[in-house]
C-alpha positions as MATLAB code, in Angstrom:
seq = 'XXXXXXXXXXXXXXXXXXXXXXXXXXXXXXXXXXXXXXXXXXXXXXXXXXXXXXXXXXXXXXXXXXXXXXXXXXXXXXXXXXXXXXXXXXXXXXXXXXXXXXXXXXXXXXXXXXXXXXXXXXXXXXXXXXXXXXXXXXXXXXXXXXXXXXXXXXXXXXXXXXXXXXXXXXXXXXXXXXXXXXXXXXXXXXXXXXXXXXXXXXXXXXXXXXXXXXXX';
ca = [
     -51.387   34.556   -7.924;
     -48.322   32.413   -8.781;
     -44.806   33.773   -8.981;
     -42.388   32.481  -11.084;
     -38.920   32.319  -10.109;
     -36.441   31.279  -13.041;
     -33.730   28.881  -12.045;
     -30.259   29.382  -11.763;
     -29.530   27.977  -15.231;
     -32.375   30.165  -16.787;
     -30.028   33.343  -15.600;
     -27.213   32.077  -16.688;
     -28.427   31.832  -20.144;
     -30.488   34.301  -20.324;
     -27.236   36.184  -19.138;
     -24.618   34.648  -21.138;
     -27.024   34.972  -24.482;
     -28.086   38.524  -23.818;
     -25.732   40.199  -21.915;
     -26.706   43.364  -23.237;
     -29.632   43.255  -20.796;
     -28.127   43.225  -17.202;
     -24.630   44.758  -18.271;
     -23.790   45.452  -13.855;
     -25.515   42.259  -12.590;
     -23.840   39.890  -14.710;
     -20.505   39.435  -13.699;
     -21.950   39.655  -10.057;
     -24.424   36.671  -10.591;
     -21.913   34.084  -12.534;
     -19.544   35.081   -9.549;
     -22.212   34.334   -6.990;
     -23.239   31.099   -8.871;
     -19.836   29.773   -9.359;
     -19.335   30.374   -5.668;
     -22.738   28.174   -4.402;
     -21.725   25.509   -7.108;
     -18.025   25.354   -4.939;
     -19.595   24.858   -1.724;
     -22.589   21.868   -2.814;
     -19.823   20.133   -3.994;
     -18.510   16.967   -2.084;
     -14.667   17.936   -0.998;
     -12.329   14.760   -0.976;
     -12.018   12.996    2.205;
      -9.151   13.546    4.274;
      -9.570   10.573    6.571;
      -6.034    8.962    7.611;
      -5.198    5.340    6.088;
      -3.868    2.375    8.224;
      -0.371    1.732    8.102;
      -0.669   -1.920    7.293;
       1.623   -1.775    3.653;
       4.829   -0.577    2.629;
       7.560    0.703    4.734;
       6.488    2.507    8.310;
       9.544    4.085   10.468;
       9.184    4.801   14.290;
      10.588    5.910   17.299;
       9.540    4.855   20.177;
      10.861    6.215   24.140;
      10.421    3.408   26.679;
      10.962    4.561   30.285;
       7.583    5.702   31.431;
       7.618    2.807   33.780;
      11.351    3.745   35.383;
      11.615    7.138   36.300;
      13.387    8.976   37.351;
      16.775    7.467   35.748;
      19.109    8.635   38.429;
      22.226    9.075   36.133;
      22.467   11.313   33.423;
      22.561    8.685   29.988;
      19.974    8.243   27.054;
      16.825    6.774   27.881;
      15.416    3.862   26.752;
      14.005    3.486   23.375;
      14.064    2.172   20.038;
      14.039    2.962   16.514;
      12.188    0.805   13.833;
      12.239    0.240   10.309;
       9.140   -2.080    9.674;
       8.144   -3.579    5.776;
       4.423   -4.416    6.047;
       2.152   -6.262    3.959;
      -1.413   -6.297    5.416;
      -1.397   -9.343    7.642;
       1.963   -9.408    8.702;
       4.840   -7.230    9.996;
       8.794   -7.563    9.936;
      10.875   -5.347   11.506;
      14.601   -4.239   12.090;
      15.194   -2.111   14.733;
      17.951   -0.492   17.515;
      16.720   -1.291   20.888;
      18.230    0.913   24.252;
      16.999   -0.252   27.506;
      18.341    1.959   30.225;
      18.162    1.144   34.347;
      20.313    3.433   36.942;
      23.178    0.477   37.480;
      22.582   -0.988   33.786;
      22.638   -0.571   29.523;
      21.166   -2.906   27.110;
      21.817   -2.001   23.490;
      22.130   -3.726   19.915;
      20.205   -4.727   17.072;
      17.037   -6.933   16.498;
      14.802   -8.092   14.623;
      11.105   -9.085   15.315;
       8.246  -10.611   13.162;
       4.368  -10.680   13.957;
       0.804  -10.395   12.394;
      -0.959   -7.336   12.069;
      -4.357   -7.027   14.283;
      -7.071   -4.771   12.238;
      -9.838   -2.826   14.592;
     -11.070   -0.096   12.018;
      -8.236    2.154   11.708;
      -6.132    0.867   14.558;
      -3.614   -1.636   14.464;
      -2.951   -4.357   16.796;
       0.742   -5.088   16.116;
       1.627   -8.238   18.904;
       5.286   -9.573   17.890;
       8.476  -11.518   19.115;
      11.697  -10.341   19.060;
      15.149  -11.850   18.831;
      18.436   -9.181   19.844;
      21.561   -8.958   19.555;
      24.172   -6.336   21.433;
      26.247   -5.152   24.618;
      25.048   -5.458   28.412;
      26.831   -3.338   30.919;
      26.155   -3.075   34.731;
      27.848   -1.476   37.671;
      27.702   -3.343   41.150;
      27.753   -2.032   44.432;
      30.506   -5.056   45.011;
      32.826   -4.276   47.516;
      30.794   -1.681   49.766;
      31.316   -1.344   53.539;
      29.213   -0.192   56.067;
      30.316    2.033   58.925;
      29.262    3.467   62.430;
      29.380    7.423   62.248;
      28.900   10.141   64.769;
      26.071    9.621   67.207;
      25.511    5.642   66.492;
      24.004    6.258   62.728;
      24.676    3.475   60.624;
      26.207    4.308   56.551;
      26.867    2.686   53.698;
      29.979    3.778   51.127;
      29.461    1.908   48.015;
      32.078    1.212   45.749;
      31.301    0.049   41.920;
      32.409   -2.603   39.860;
      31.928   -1.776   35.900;
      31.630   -4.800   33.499;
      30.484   -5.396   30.233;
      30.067   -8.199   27.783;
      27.896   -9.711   24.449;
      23.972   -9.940   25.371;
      21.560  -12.360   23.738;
      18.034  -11.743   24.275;
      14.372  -12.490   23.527;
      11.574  -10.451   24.386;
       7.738  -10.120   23.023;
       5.795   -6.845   22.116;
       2.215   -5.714   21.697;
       1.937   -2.389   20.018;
      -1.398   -0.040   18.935;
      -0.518    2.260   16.481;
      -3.772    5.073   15.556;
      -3.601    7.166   12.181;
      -3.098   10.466   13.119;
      -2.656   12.546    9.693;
      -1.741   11.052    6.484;
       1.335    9.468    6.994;
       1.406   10.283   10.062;
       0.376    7.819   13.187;
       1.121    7.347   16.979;
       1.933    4.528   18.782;
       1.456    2.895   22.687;
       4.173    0.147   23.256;
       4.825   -2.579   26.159;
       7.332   -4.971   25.774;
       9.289   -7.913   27.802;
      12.534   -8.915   27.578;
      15.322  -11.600   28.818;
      19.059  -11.000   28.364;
      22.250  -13.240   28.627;
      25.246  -11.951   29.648;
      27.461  -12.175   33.044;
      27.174   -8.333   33.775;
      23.438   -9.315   34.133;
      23.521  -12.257   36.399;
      20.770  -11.988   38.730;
      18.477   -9.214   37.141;
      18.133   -9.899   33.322;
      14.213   -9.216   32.964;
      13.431   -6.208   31.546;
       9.777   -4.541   30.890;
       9.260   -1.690   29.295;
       6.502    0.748   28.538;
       6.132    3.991   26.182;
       4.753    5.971   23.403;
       6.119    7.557   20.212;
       5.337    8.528   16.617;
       5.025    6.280   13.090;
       5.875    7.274    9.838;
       4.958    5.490    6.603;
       7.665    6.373    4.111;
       6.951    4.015    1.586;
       4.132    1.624    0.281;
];
């Protein structure tokens, strides 16, 4: 014996043409159909979008690799403004790099291609800044004999400051996190000019932060 089992469009119509038949069941079965026609179809994929056009801002903190900072001043880090257009990257930015007896800060600007893996973005660049060096120097110090033989030092600082010139180059991976939303791992080198830097002008930083396209 066969059983016949009218399809989902049959109802409808049969419904819709003669609703004079099922007067209680049909509101129940157009809300039941409309609600299995919402779920078997495809909902628009949310999947994040590289940030290789337009305009991308980030911020970036760079002292993972000097800690602690044994004075109580801003840590290093910079802030970005970066036009993009697929294959290459230019970028203005403030740049802070912080050590215990030192600042670097000022403007620069850096240029580079952009590195496609899927989704992520290889981003390796050189940069060109200018801005301020300061330093304090442990430069007229004494040691001293104390109580019981033990050997001390009392430091005494010298503060100077003066224009820095530097160069530096910079790899960074940037991941789409949510829309226009991405994160970012950073490691740069640097080299500064400047006489409150005599003797210790390398600089290497490491870090993370946050990306945000603003513009295409």
């Amino acid at each position: 014996m066969r059983t016949y089992v009218p399809s989902i469009a049959a109802r409808l119509k049969t419904l819709v043409c003669f609703p004079g038949r099922a007067p209680g069941r049909a509101p129940r079965f157009l809300a039941g159909a409309a609600v299995v026609a919402a779920l078997a179809s495809p909902l628009p994929a949310q999947t994040p979008s590289r940030f290789d056009s337009g305009v991308v801002l980030s911020g970036d903190w760079l002292q993972a690799n000097e800690l602690p900072l044994d004075r109580n001043a801003l840590q290093s880090g910079t802030i970005s403004l970066s036009l993009r257009r697929q294959r290459w990257s230019v970028d203005a930015s403030w740049v802070r790099v912080a050590r215990t007896l030192s600042t670097v800060q000022g403007g620069a600007i850096s240029a580079g291609p952009l590195l496609h893996w899927g989704p992520v973005l290889f981003i390796p660049k050189v940069s060109v800044l200018g801005g301020r060096a300061q330093a304090s120097r442990d430069s007229t110090g004494y040691d001293f004999v104390g109580a019981g033989g033990v050997v001390g030092h009392q430091p005494r600082y010298s503060y100077s400051s003066a224009a820095t010139f530097g160069g530096g180059a910079t790899l960074s991976v940037e991941v789409p996190l949510y829309r226009a939303l991405g994160i970012r791992g950073v490691a740069s080198q640097w080299y500064f000019s400047g006489a409150p830097l005599e003797g210790d002008r390398e600089r290497f930083l490491v870090g993370a932060g946050l990306a945000l396209r603003v513009g295409r």
